[in-house]
C-alpha positions in Angstrom: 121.0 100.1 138.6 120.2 103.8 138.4 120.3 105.6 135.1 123.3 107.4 136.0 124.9 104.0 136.7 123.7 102.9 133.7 125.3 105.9 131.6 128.6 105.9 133.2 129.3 102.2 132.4 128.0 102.9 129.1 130.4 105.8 128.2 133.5 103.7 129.0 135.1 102.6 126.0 137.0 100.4 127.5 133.9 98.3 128.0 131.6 96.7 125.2 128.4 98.0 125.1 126.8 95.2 127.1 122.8 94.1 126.1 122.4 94.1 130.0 123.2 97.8 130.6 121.0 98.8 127.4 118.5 97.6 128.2 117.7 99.3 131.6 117.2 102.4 129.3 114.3 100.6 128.1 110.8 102.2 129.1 112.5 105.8 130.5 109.4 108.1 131.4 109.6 111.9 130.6 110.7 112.7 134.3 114.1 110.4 133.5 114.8 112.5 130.3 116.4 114.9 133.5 119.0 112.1 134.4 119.9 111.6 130.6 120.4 114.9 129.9 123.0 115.3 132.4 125.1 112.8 131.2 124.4 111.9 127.7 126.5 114.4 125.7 129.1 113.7 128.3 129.6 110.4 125.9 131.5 111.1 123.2 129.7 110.8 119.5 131.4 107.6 118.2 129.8 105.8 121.4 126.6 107.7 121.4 126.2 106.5 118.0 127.0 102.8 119.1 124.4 102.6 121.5 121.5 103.8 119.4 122.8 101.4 116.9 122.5 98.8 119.7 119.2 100.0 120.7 117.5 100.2 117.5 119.0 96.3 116.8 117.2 95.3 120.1 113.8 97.1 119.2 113.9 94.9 115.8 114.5 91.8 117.7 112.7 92.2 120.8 108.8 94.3 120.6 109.2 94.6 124.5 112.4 96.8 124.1 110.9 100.4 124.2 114.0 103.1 123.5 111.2 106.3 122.6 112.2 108.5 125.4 116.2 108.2 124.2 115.1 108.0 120.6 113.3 111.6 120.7 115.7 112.9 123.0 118.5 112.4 120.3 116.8 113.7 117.2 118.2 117.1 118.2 122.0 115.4 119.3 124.7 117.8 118.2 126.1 114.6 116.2 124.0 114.2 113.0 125.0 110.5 112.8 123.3 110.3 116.0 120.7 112.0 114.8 119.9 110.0 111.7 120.4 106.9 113.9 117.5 108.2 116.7 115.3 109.1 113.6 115.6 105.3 112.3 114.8 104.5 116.0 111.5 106.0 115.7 110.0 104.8 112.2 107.8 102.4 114.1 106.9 104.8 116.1 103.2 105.8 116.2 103.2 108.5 119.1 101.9 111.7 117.4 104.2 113.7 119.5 106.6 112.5 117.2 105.1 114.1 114.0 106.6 117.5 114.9 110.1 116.2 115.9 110.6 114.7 112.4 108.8 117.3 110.2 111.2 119.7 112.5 114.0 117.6 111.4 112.8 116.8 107.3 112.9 121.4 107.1 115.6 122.3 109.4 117.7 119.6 110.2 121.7 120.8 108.5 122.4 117.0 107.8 121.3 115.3 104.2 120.8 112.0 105.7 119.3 112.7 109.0 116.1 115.1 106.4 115.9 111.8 104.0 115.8 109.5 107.5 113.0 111.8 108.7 111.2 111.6 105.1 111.1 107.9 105.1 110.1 108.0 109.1 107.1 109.8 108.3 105.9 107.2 106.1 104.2 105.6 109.3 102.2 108.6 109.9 101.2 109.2 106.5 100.2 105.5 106.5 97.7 106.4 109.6 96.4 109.7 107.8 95.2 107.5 105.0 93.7 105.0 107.4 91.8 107.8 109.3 93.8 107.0 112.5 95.4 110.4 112.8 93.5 114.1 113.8 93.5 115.9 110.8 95.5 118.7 111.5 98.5 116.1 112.0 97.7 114.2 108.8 97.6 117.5 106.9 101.0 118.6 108.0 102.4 115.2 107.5 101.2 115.4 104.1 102.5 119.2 103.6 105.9 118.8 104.8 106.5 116.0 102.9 104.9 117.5 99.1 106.8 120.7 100.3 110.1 118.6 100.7 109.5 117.2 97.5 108.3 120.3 95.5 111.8 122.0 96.9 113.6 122.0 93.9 117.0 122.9 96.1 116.8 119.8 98.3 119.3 117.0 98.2 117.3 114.6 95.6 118.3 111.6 98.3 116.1 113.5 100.4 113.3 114.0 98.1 113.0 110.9 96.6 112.3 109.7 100.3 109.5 112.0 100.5 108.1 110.9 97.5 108.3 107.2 98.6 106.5 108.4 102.0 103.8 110.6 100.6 102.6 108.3 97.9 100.5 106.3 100.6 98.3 109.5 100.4 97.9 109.8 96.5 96.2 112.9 96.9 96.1 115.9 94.2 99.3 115.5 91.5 101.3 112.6 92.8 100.8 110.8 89.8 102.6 113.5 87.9 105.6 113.4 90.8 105.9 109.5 90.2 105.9 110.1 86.7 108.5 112.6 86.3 110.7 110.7 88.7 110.2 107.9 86.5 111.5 109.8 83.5 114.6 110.8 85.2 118.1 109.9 84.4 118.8 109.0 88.2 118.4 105.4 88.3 118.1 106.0 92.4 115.1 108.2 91.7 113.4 106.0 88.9 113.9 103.0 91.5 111.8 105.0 94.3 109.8 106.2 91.8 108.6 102.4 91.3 108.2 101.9 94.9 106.2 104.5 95.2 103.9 103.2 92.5 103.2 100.0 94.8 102.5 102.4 97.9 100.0 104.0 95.8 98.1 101.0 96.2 96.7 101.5 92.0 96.9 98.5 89.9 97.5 100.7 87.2 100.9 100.9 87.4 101.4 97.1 87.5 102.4 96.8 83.8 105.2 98.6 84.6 106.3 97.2 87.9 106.3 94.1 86.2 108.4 95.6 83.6 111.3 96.4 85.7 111.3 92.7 87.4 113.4 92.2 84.0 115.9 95.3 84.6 119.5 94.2 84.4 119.9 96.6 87.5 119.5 94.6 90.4 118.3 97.4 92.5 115.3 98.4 90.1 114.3 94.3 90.7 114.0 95.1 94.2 112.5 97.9 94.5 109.9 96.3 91.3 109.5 93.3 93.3 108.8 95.5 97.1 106.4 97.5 95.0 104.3 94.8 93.7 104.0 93.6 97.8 102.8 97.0 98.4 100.5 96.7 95.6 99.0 93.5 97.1 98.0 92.3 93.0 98.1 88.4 92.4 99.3 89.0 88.9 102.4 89.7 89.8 103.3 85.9 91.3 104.2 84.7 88.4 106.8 87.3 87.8 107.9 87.4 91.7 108.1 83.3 91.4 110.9 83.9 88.5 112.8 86.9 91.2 112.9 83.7 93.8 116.1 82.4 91.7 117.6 85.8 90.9 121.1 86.1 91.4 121.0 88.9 93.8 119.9 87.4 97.2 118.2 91.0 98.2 116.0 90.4 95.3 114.9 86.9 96.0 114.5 88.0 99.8 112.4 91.5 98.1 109.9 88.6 96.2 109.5 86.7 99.3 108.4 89.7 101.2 105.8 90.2 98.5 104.4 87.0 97.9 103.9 86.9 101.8 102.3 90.7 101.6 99.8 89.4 98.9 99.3 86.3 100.0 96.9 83.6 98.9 97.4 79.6 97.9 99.9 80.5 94.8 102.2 82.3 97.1 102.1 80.1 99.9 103.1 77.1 97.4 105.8 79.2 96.1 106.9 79.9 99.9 106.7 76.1 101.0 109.1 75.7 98.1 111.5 78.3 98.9 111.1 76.5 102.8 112.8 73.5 101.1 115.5 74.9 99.7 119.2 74.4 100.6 120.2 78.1 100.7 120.1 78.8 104.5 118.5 82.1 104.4 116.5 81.6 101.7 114.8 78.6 103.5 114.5 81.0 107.3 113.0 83.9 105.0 110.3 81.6 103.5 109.8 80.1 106.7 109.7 83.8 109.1 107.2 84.3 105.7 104.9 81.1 106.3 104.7 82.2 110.1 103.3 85.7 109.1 100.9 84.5 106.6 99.8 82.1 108.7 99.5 84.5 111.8 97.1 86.9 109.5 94.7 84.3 108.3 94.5 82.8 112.2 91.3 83.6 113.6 91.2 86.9 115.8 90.4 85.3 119.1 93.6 82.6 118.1 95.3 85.9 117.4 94.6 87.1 120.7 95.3 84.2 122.7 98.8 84.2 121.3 99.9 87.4 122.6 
């Protein structure tokens, strides 16, 4: 089926938006973005929307599914719903043609969701100018246009306390003092990202007071308390992320199965095999999806290999 093909049937909306059809829009080259064009803002937004929804479901599920070409195209959609969906689209992504399409969007974009979707997109290229996997020029204005977004003191503080969480993988120069004062706020949904960002430091520390906000009555400071000390990677805080496993909000007890899995080691695994007993459904697939991964890292490399 041509693309054209593939587009008209997709704009119908007296049709579902069949898994079929989408995915012959995986793996577009550059010379198909001329076919999409033509059509794609032909679709009305509602629908447009739809189908990146759809697409970025079937990235998650499926690593084959490769929607980049449609993704990038619809950062600059005249939708911003669209927009911020195609920018979600593209946080795996580790193409550094990328870097400029979401710093464009972070500054310019008119939309407060679609800049704080860009600021938590760039995370993944931060991540790489840490590691030394990025030229430098691209890792410097990673780091730039995020510290700028979050220096701005006009910007939506959604969209800034997105930056912060995405810059603090590079804790170079005063970040400390950003984390800080977000900490000190009076906007709970700052002080939680402000925590997170304290794991993503990777500097133990700040574990005293990660562990400190596992006991917050807020349920959404546990989370964030309990995804920080993952990203912190410090066995200290199982004991503290073994009491989150039977917290009454089930984002928290999935948040401290995430971490024990990210720090790994025999205590966590125990705790894990436990949680892989239990009667709660998803409780006992999220410890289980958790075993697999731990168990995939510690497999020999050549194992590794022969897998995929």
């Amino acid at each position: 089926m041509t693309i054209e093909n593939v587009l008209t049937e997709l704009a119908d909306l007296d049709k579902q938006v069949k898994t079929a059809s989408l995915t012959q829009l995986s793996g577009l080259l550059p010379e198909d973005l001329e076919s999409l064009q033509a059509q794609w803002d032909a679709i009305v937004p509602e629908r447009r929307e739809e189908i990146l929804i759809r697409a970025v479901e079937l990235t998650e599920e499926n690593v084959e599914m490769d929607f980049q070409v449609l993704f990038s195209y619809c950062v600059a959609d005249p939708a911003a719903k669209v927009r911020e969906k195609a920018v979600h689209g593209l946080w795996e992504s580790d193409d550094r043609k990328n870097i400029a399409l979401l710093a464009d969007r972070l500054e310019n974009d008119s939309d407060a969701a679609v800049r704080a979707a860009s600021a938590m997109a760039l995370v993944r290229f931060a991540t790489l100018g840490q590691e030394g996997k990025l030229v430098t020029k691209d890792a410097e204005r990673v780091h730039e246009v995020l510290m700028d977004t979050l220096e701005d003191t006009d910007e939506d503080l959604e969209v800034r306390r997105r930056a912060l969480e995405s810059v603090a993988v590079s804790p170079e120069g005063n970040i400390r003092e950003w984390i800080d004062w977000a900490y000190s706020s009076n906007e709970q949904g700052l002080k939680c990202s402000a925590v997170f960002a304290m794991g993503r430091t990777v500097d133990e520390s700040w574990l005293p007071v990660i562990l400190e906000e596992m006991d917050n009555p807020d349920a959404a400071m546990r989370y964030e308390a309990a995804n920080a000390s993952g990203e912190l990677g410090e066995e200290d805080a199982i004991p503290r992320l073994a009491e989150l496993l039977d917290d009454s909000d089930s984002q928290v007890q999935v948040a401290a199965i995430h971490a024990l899995a990210c720090i790994g080691g025999i205590s966590a695994k125990k705790l894990l095999r436990k949680c892989a007993k239990s009667d709660d459904d998803s409780l006992r697939e999220m410890a289980e999806e958790a075993l697999e991964m731990m168990d995939m890292e510690e497999a020999p490399l050549s194992f590794r290999h022969s897998l995929t």
